[in-house]
Structure formats: structure tokens, C-alpha cells
MMTF fields as JSON, N, C-alpha, C and O atoms, coordinates in Angstrom:
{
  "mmtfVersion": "1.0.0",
  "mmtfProducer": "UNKNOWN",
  "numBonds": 479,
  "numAtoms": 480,
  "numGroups": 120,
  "numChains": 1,
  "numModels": 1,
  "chainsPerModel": [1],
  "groupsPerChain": [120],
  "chainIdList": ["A"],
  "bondAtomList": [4, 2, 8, 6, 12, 10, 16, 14, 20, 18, 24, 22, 28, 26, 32, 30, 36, 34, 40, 38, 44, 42, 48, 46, 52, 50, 56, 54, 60, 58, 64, 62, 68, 66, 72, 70, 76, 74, 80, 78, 84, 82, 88, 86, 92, 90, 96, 94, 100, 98, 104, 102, 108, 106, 112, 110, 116, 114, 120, 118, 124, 122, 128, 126, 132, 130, 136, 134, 140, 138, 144, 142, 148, 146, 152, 150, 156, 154, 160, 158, 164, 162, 168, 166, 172, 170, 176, 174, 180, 178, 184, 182, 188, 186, 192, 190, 196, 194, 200, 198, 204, 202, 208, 206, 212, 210, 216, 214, 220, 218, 224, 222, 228, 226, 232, 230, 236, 234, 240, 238, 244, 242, 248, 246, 252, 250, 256, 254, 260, 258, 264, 262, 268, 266, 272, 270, 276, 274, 280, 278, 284, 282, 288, 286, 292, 290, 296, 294, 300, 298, 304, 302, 308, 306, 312, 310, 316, 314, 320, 318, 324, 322, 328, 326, 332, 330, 336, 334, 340, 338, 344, 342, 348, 346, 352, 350, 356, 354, 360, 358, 364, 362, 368, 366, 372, 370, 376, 374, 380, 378, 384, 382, 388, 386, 392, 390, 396, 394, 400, 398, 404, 402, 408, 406, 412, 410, 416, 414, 420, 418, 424, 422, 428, 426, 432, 430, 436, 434, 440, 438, 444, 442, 448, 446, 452, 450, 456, 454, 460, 458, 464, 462, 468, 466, 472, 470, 476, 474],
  "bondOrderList": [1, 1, 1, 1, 1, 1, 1, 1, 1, 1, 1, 1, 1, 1, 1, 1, 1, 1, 1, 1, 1, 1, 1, 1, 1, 1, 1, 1, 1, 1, 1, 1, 1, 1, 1, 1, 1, 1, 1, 1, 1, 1, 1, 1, 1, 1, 1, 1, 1, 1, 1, 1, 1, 1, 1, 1, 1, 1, 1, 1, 1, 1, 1, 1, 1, 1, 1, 1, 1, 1, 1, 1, 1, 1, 1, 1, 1, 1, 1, 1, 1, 1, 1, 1, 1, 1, 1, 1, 1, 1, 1, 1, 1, 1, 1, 1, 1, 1, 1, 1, 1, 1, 1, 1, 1, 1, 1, 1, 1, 1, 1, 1, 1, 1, 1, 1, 1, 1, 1],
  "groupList": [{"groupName": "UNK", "atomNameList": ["N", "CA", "C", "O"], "elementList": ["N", "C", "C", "O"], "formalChargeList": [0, 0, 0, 0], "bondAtomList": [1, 0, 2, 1, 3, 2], "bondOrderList": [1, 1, 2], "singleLetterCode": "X", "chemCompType": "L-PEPTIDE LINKING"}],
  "groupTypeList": [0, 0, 0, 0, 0, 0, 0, 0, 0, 0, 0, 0, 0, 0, 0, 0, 0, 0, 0, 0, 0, 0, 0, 0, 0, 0, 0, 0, 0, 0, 0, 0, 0, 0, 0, 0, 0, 0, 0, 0, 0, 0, 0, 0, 0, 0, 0, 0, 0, 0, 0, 0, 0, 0, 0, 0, 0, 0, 0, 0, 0, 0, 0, 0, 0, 0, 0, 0, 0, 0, 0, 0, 0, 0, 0, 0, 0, 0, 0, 0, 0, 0, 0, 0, 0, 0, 0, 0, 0, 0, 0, 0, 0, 0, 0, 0, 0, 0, 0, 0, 0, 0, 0, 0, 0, 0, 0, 0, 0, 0, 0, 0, 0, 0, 0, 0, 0, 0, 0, 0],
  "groupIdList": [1, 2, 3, 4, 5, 6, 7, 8, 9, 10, 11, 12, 13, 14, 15, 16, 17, 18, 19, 20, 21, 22, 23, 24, 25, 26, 27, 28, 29, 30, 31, 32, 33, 34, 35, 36, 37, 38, 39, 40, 41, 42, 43, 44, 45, 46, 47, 48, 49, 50, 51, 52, 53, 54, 55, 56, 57, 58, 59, 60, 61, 62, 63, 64, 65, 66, 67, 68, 69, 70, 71, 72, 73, 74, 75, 76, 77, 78, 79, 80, 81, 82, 83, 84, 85, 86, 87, 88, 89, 90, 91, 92, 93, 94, 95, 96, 97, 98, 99, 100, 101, 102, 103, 104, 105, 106, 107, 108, 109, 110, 111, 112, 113, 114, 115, 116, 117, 118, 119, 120],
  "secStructList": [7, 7, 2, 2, 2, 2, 2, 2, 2, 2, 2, 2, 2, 2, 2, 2, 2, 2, 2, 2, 2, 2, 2, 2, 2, 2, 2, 2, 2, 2, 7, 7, 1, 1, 6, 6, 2, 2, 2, 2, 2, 2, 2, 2, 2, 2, 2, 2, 2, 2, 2, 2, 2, 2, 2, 2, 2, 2, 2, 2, 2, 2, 2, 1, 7, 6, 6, 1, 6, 6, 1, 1, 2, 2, 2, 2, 2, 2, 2, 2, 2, 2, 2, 2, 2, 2, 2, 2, 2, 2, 2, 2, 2, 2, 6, 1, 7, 7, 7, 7, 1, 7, 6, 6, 1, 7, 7, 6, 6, 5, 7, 1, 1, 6, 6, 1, 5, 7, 7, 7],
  "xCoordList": [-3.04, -4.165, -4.021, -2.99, -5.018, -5.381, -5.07, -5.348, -4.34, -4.563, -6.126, -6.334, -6.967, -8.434, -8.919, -9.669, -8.327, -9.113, -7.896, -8.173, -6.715, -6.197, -6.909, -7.462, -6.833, -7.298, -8.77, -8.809, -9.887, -10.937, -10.924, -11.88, -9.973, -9.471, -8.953, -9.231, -7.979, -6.989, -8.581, -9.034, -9.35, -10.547, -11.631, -12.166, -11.474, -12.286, -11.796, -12.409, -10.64, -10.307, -10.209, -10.604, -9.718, -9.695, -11.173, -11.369, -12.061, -13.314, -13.86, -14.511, -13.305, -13.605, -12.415, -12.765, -11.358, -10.378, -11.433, -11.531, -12.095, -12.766, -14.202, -14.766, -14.699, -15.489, -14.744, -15.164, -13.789, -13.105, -12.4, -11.951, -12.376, -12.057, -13.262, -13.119, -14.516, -15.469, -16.152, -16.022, -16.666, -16.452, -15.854, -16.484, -14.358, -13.437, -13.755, -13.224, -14.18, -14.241, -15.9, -15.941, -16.956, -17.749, -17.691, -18.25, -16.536, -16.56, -15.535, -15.505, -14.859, -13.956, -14.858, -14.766, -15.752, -17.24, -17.737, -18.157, -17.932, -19.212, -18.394, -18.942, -17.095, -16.929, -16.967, -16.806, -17.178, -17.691, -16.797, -16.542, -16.144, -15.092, -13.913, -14.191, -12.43, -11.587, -11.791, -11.061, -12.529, -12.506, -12.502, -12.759, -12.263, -12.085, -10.862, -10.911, -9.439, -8.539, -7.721, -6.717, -8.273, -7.639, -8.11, -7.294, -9.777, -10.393, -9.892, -9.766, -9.66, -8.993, -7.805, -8.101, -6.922, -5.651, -5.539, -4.799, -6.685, -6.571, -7.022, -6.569, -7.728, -8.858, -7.415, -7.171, -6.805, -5.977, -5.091, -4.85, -4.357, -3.457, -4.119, -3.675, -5.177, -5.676, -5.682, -5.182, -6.354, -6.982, -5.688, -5.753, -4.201, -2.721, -2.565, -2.578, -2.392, -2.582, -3.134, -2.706, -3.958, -5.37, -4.687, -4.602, -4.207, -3.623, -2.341, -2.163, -1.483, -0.394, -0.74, 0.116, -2.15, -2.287, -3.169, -3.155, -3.872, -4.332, -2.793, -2.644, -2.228, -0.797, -0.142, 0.337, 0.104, 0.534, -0.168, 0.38, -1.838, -2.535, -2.791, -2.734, -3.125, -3.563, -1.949, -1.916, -0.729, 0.34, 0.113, -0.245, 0.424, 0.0, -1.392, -1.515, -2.245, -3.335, -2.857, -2.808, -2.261, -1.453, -0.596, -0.247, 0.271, 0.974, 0.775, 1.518, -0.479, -1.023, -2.158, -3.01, -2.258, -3.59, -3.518, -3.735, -3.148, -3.004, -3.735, -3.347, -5.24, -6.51, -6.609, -7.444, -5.778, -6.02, -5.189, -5.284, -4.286, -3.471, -4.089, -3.585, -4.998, -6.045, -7.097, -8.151, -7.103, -8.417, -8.304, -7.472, -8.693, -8.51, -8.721, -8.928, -8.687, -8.693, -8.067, -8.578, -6.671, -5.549, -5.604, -5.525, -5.762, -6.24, -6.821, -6.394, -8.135, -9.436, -9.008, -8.417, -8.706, -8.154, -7.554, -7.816, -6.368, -5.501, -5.801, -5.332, -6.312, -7.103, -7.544, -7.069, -8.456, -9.783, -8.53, -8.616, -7.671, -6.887, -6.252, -6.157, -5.799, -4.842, -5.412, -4.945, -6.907, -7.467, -8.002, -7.462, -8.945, -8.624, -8.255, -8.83, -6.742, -5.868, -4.924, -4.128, -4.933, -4.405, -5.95, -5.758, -7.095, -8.586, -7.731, -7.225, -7.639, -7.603, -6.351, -6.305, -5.57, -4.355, -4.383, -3.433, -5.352, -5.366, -6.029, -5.731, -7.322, -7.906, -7.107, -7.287, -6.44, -5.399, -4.648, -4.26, -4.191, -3.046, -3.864, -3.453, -5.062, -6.224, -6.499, -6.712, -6.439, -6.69, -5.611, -5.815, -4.212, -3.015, -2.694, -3.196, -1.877, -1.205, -0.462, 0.103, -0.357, 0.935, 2.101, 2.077, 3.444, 4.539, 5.389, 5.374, 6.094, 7.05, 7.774, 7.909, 8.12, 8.708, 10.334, 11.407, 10.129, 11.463, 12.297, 11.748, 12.962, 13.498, 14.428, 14.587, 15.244, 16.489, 16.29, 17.298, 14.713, 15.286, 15.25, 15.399, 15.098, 15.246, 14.045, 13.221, 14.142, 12.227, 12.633, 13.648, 11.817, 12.667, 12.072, 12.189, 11.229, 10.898, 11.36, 10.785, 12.719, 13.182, 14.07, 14.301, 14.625, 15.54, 16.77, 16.325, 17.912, 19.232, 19.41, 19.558, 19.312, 19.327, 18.256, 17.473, 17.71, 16.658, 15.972, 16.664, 14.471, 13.729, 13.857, 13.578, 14.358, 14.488, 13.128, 12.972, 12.509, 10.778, 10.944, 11.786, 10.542, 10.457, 8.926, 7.984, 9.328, 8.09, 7.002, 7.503, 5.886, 4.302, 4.053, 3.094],
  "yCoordList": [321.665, 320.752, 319.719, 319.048, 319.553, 318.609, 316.974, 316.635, 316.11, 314.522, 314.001, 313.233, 314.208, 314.199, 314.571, 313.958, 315.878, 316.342, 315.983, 316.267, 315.453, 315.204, 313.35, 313.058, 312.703, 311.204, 311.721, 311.375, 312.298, 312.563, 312.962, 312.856, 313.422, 314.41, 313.175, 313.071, 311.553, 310.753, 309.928, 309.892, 309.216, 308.413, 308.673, 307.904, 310.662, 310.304, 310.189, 309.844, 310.542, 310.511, 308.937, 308.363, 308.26, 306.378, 306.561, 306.15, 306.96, 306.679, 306.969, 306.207, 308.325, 308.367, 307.232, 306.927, 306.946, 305.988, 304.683, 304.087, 304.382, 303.119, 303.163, 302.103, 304.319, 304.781, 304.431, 303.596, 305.127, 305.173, 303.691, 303.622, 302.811, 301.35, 300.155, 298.954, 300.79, 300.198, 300.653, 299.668, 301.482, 301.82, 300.798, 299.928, 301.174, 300.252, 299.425, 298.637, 298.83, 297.059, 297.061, 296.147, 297.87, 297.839, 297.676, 297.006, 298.895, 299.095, 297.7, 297.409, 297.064, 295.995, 294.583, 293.724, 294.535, 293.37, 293.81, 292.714, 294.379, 295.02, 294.766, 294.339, 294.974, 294.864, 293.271, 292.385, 293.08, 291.817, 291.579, 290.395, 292.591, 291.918, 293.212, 294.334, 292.905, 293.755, 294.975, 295.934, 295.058, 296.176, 297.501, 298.505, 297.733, 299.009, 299.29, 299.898, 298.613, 298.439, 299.907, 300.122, 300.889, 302.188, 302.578, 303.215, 302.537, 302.722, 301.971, 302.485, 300.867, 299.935, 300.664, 301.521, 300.773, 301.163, 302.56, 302.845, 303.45, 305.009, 304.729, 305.07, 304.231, 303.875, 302.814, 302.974, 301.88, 301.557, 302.215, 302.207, 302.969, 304.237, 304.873, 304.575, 305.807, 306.256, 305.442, 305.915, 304.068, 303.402, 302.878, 302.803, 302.425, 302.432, 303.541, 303.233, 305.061, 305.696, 306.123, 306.741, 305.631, 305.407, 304.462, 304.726, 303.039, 302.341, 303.167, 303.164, 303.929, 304.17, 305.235, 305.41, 306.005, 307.468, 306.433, 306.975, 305.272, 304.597, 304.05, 304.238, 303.609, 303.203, 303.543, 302.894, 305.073, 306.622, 307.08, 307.42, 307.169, 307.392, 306.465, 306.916, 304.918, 304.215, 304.1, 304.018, 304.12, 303.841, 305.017, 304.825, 306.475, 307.462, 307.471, 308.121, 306.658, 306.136, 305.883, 306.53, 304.247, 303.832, 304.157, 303.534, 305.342, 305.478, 306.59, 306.806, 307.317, 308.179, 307.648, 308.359, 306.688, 306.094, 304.624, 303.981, 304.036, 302.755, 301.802, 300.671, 302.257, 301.303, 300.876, 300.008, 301.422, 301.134, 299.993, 299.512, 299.679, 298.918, 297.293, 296.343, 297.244, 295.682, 295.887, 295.456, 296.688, 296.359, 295.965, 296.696, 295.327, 294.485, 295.514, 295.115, 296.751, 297.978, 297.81, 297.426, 298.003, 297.321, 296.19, 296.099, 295.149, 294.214, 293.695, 293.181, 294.052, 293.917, 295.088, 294.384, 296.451, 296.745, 296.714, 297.066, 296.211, 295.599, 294.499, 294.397, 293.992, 292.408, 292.954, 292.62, 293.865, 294.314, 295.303, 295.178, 296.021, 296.311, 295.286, 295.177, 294.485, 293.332, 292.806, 292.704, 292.208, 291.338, 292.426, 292.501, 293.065, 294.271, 294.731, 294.881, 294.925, 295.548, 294.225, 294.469, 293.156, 291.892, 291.573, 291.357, 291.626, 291.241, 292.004, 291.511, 293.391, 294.52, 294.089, 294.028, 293.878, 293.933, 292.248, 292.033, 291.279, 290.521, 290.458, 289.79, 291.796, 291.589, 292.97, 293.377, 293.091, 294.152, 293.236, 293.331, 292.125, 291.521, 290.461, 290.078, 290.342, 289.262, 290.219, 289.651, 291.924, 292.387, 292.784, 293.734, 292.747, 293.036, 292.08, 290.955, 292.521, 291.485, 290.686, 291.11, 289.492, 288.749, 289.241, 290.048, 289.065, 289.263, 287.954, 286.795, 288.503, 287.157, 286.556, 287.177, 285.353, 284.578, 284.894, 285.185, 284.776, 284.901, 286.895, 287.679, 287.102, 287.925, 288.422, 289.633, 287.38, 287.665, 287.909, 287.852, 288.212, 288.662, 287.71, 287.991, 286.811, 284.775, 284.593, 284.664, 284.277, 283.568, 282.659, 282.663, 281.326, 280.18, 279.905, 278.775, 280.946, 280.829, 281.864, 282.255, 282.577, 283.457, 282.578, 281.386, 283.414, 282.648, 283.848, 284.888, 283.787, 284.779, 284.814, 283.897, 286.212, 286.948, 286.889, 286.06, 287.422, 287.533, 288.553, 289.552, 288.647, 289.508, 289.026, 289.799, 287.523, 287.721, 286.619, 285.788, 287.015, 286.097, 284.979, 285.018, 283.495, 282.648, 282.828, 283.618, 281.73, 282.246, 281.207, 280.416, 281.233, 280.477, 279.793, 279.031],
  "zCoordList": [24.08, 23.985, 25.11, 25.165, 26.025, 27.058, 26.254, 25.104, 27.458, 26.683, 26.632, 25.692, 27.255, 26.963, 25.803, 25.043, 25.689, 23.664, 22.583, 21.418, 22.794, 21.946, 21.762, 20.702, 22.456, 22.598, 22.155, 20.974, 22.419, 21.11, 19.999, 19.231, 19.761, 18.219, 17.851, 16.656, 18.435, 17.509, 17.095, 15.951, 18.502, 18.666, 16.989, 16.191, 17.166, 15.795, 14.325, 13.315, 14.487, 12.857, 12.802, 11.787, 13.811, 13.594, 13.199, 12.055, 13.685, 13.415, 11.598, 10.884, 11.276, 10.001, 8.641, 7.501, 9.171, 8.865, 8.674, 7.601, 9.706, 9.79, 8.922, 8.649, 8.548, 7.812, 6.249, 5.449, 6.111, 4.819, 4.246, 3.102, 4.967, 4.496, 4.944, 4.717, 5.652, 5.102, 3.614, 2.886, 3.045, 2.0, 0.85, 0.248, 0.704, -0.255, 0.26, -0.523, 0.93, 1.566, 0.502, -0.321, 0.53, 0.55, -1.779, -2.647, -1.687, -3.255, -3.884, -5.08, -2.96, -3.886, -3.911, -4.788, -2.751, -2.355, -3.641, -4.013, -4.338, -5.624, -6.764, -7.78, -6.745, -8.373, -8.739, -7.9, -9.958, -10.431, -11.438, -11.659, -12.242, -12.794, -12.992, -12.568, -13.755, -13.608, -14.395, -14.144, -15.156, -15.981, -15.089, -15.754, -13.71, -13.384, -12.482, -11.413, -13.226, -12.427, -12.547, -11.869, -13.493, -12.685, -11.807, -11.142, -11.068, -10.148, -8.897, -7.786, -9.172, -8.229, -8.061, -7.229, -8.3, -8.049, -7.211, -6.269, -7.989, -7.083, -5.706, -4.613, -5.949, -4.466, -3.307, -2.111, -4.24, -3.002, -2.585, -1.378, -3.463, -2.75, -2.01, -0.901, -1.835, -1.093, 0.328, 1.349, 0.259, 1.328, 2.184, 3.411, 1.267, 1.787, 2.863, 4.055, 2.385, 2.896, 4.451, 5.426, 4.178, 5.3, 6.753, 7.952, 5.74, 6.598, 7.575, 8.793, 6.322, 7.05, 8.305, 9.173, 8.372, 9.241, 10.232, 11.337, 10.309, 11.209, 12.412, 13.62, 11.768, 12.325, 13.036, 13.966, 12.66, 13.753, 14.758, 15.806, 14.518, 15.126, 16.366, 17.51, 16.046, 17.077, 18.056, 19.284, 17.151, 18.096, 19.167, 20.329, 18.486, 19.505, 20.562, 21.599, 20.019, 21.058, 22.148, 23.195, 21.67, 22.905, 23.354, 24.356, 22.88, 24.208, 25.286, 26.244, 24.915, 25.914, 26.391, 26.924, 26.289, 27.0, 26.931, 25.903, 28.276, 28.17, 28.339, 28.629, 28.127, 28.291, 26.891, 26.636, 25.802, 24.755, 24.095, 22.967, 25.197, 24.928, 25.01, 24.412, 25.676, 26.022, 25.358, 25.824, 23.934, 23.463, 21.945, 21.408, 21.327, 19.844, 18.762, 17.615, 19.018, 17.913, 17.116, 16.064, 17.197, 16.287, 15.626, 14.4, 16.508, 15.619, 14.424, 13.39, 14.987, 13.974, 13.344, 12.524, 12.886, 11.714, 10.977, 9.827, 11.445, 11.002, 10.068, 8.934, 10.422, 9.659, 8.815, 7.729, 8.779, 7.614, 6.816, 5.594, 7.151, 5.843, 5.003, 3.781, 6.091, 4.954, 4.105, 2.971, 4.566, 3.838, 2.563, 1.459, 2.925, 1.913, 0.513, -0.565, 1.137, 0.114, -0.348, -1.254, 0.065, -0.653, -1.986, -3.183, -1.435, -2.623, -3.647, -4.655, -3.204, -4.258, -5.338, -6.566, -4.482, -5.196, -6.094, -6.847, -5.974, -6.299, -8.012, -9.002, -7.66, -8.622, -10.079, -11.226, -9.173, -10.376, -10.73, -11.895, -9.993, -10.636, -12.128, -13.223, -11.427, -12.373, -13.902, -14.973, -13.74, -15.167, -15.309, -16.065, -15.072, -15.282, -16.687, -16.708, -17.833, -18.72, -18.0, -16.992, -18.383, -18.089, -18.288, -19.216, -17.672, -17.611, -18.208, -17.795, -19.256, -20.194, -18.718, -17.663, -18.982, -18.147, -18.989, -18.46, -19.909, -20.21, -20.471, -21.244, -20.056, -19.918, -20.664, -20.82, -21.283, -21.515, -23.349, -24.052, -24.068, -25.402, -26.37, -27.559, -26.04, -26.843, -26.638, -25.726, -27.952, -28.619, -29.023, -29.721, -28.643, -29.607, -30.654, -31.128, -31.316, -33.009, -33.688, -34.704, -33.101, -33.805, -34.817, -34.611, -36.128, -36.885, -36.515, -36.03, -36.664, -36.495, -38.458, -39.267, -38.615, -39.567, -40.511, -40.046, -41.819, -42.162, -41.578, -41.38, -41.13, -40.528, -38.918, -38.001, -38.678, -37.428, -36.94, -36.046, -37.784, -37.568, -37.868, -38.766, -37.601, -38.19, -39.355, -39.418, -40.061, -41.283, -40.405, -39.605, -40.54, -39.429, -40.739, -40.865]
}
């Protein structure tokens, strides 16, 4: 394969990449509340994903073609994943349960022996 048709073959899959996280950009802008945080979650693995084959790809951009090296491609995608997949991961953490602060097993309305319960 010529570096000419391989640099159109990397050019378009970035292109459908950039397709595929406008989209999730487009589907995490729309949800209105958490109730679809298994949807959320598949959709960011996928779109992770996405990030990680943009990464390989644009590096291999640049290093067979060094006009690509002075242009804000990287950049500006870069940006639009982070921001992104931080919303996403924000609004999973928003329908996520809380996590006990305490760890270690100690309730301080337990009683030691009995059922263990304090009586309410």
C-alpha cells in the first residue's frame, strides 16, 4: 500500500471516529436525567474505545506525514473526548448509589451482642 492511500484509508476512519463521538456528544447533550446509566455506560466503552483507535491512528498520521503535525486535529479531539467522557462519567457517577464512607464494618448504632441492631 502507497503512503498516499494508506494516509486516505487513516484520514477516513478519523473521519468516521469523528462521526462516532459527535453522536455520543450529541446522545449525552439529550439525556435529561440518569435513568439510562446502562446506556450510558455501553455507549462510553464503546466511545473509550474510539478514543483509544483515534490515538494510534492520528499518531501514525503524524509520523508519515508531517503536515499533520501543525494542524489542531489532535487537539480539538482530544478536547471533545475529554470533555465528553468526563459529562458521561459524571452523570453515571450522579445515578450511581453512594458509597459508605465508612469501610471498616462499624455502625455506631450497632449494640455488640443481641441481634446486633440497636432497637429505633
Amino acid at each position: 500500500m502507497s503512503t498516499e492511500q494508506r494516509i486516505k484509508e487513516i484520514k477516513a476512519r478519523r473521519a468516521q471516529i469523528k462521526a462516532a463521538l459527535t453522536r455520543f456528544t450529541n446522545f449525552i447533550s439529550d439525556v435529561m436525567n440518569v435513568e439510562n446509566i446502562v446506556e450510558i455506560k455501553t455507549r462510553l466503552g464503546k466511545i473509550e474505545l474510539f478514543f483509544n483507535e483515534f490515538d494510534t491512528l492520528q499518531s501514525e498520521l503524524e509520523f508519515i506525514d508531517e503536515t499533520e503535525l501543525v494542524t489542531s486535529t489532535r487537539n480539538d479531539l482530544e478536547n471533545q473526548f475529554y470533555k465528553v467522557i468526563a459529562k458521561a462519567k459524571g452523570l453515571i457517577e450522579e445515578g450511581s448509589p453512594p458509597t459508605p464512607k465508612n469501610h471498616s464494618g462499624y455502625h455506631p448504632n450497632w449494640k455488640m451482642g443481641g441481634t446486633g441492631i440497636s432497637e429505633l
